[in-house]
N, C-alpha and C positions, 0 to 999 in steps of 0.2 A: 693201750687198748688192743683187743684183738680183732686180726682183720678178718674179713668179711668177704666173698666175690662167690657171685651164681649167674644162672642163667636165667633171661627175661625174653621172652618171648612176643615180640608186638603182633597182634593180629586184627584183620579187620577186613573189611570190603573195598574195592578198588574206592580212591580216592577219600578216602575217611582221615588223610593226615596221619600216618605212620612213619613214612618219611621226615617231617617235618616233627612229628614229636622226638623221634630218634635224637635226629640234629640237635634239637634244644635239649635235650638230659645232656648230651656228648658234652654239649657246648661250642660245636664247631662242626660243619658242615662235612658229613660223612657218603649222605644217600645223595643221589639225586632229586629233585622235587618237581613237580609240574602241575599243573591244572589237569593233565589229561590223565586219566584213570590207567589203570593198569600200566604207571611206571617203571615202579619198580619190578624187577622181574627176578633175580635170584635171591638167596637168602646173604644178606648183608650184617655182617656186625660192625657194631657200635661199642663204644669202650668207655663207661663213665665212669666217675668216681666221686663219691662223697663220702669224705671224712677217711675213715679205715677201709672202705667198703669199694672195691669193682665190680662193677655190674656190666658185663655181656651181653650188649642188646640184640638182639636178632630180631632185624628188620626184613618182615616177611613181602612175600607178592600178594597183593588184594585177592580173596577167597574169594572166588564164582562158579560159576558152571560152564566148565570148559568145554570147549569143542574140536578145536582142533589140538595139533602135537605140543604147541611152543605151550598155549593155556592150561593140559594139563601137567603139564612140567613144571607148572610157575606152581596152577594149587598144592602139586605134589611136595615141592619145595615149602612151599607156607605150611603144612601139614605137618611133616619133618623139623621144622624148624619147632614146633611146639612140642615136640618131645620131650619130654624127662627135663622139661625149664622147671625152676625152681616156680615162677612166678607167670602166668599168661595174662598180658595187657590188652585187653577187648579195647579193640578205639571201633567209635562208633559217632560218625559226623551228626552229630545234633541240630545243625539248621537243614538236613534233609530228612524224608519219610523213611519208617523204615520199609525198603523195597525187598523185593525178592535177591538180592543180590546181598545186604544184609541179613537176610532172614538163612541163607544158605551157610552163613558165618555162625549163623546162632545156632544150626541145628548141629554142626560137625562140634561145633565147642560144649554145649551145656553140660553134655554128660562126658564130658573130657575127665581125670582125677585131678588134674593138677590146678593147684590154688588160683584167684582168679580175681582181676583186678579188672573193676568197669571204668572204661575213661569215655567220657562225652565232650568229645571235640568241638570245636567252632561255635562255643558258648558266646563269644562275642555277637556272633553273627545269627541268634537264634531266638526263636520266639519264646520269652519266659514263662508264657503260659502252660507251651507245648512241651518246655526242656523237663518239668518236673512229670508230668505224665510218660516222657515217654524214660525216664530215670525208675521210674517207680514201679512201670511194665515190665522192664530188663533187669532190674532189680529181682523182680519178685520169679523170673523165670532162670536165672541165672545163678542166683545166691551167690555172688561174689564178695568176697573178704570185706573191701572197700569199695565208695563207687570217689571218682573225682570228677570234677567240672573243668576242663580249660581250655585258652586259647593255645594250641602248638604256636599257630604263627606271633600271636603278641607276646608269649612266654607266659600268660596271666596261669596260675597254677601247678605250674609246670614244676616249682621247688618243691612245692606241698608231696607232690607225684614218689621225685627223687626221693625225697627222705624217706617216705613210707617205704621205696622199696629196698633202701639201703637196709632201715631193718630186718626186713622182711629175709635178706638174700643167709644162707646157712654161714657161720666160721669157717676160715680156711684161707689156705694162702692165694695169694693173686695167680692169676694167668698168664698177666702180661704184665710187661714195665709199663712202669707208670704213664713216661711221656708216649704210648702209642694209642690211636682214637681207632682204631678200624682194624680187622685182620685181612682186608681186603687189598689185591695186589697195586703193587703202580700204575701196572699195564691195563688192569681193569678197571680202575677208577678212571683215565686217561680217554678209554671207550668209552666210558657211561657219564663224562663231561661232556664227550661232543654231542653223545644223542641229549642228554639237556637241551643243549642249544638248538640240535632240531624240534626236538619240543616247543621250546620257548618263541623261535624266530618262525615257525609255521604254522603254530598252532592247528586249526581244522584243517587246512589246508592239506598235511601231508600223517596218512594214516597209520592207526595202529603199525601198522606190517612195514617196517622197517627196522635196520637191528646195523650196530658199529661194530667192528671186528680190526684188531691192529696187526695190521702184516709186514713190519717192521720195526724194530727200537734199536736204536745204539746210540748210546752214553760217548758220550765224547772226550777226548780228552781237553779240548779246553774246558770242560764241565757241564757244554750245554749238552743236550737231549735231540736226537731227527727219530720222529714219530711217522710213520703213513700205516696210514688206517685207509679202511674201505665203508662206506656206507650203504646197505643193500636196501634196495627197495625191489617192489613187485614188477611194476609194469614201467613202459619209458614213460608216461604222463606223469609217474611219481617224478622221477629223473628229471625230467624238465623244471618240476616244480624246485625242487632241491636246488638244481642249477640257479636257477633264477635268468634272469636278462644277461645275456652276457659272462653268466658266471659268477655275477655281483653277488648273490644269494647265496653259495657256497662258499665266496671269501667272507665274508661276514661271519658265517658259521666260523668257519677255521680261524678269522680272529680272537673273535670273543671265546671259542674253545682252547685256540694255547692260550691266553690269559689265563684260564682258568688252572687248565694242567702245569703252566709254570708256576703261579700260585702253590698248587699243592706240591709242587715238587721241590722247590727253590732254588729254581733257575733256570736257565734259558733255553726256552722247545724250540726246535723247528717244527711244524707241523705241515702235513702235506693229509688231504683229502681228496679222495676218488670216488666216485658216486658206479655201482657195478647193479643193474638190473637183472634181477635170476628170481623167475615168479616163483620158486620152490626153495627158499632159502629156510623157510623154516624146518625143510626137511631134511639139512645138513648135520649130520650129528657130529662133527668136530665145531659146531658154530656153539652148538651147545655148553662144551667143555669154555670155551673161549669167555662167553656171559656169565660162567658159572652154575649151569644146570644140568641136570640128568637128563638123559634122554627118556622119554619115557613114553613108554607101549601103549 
């Protein structure tokens, strides 16, 4: 058979499940994921493969209306990432309205050239009345190739998704060896593990305006890994919160985050966490390089 590998480009609005649809094509956990919107922040690839065919996912930052430096760096990034893709995946959260923050997604995308695939996420979770109306609305404004219905998180559709793009992607030899899932470094995956866990273990608690940066790695020779990273927040109320009682709050993090990065590594982190307050961090432009984004004007 001959093979197959292109570029797919996922786009969508903060929190629409692009992250998590990533994950499930890959088949293994690549992005980060969170309930809190605007997660993910650079462009991330993803590395699937079905059958003869690899597929390049490029897992973008939720499309909005930025305001400050770091927001328009992310849309700029999401933007870029849809360039010259063989394939653009519109994910569009179907158990919510569409708001202004999807509607900002539809206006930079319809008249885009490139092929275009509708995916209507969180069908599990969504009113059946509502799913085929509002399918039929973005259908009829968007004229995309195919539309598909699934759950990212249950998997429900998600093969249907693959195969279609697998055909979909031009001949041509692979870009990467087979066993690698992500062009995404150690040391940056290793960062964007630990901000998961502030995600996860703070929830509302501790805002957007926070960012991991590691100012330290060496490989060991008896094999294991010493990591210290820095965690930036705004203000010392952010800091406190981080802390926790005693500190309890940030051991926790750092547990459950080397679990994570030893995991992905395969084998044994030390990890070290420092919590550094600097109300202008998003204004550092080597912090930029570090998350994997442009600085942008």
């Amino acid at each position: 058979m001959t093979s197959r590998c292109g570029l797919v480009a996922v786009l969508g609005a903060p929190n629409a499940g692009k992250s998590t649809l990533v994950n499930a094509l890959v088949g293994q956990k690549v992005a980060i994921v969170s309930p809190k919107a605007q997660t993910t922040r650079a462009r991330l690839m993803g590395i699937a493969i079905e059958g003869e065919c690899q597929m390049l996912l490029v897992d973008t930052p939720g499309i909005f209306s930025p305001n400050r430096r770091l927001d328009r760096a992310m849309v700029k990034a999401a933007w870029e990432g849809a360039e010259d893709a063989d394939r653009i995946v519109l994910v569009v959260d179907a158990a919510a309205k569409v708001g202004s923050r999807v509607e900002d997604m539809l206006q930079g995308v319809e008249n885009r050239p490139e092929p275009k695939i509708l995916v209507l996420n969180k069908v599990d979770i969504a009113k059946k009345e509502d799913l085929l109306v509002v399918a039929a609305k973005l259908a009829e404004r968007l004229k995309p190739e195919m539309v598909f219905m699934i759950s990212a998180t249950a998997g429900d559709g998600v093969a249907d998704l693959k195969r279609h793009l697998a055909t979909a992607m031009p001949e041509g030899p692979w870009h990467f060896p087979e066993d690698q899932l992500s062009d995404v470094t150690d040391r940056m995956v290793a960062a964007e593990l630990t901000r998961e866990q502030l995600y996860h273990q703070l929830h509302a608690e501790l805002p957007y305006s926070s960012a991991v940066t590691t100012e330290k790695w060496e490989d060991r020779k008896d094999g294991s890994t010493v990591i210290h990273q820095q965690i930036l927040v705004e203000r010392d109320s952010q800091k406190a919160i981080v802390l926790g009682k005693g500190g309890t709050r940030l051991k926790s993090i750092g547990q459950a985050a080397r679990a994570e990065i030893a995991e992905h590594l395969g084998r044994k982190v030390h990890l070290f966490l420092h919590v550094k307050v600097n109300p202008r961090w998003d204004e550092d432009r080597s912090l930029y390089q570090d998350i994997g984004l442009d600085w942008a004007d």
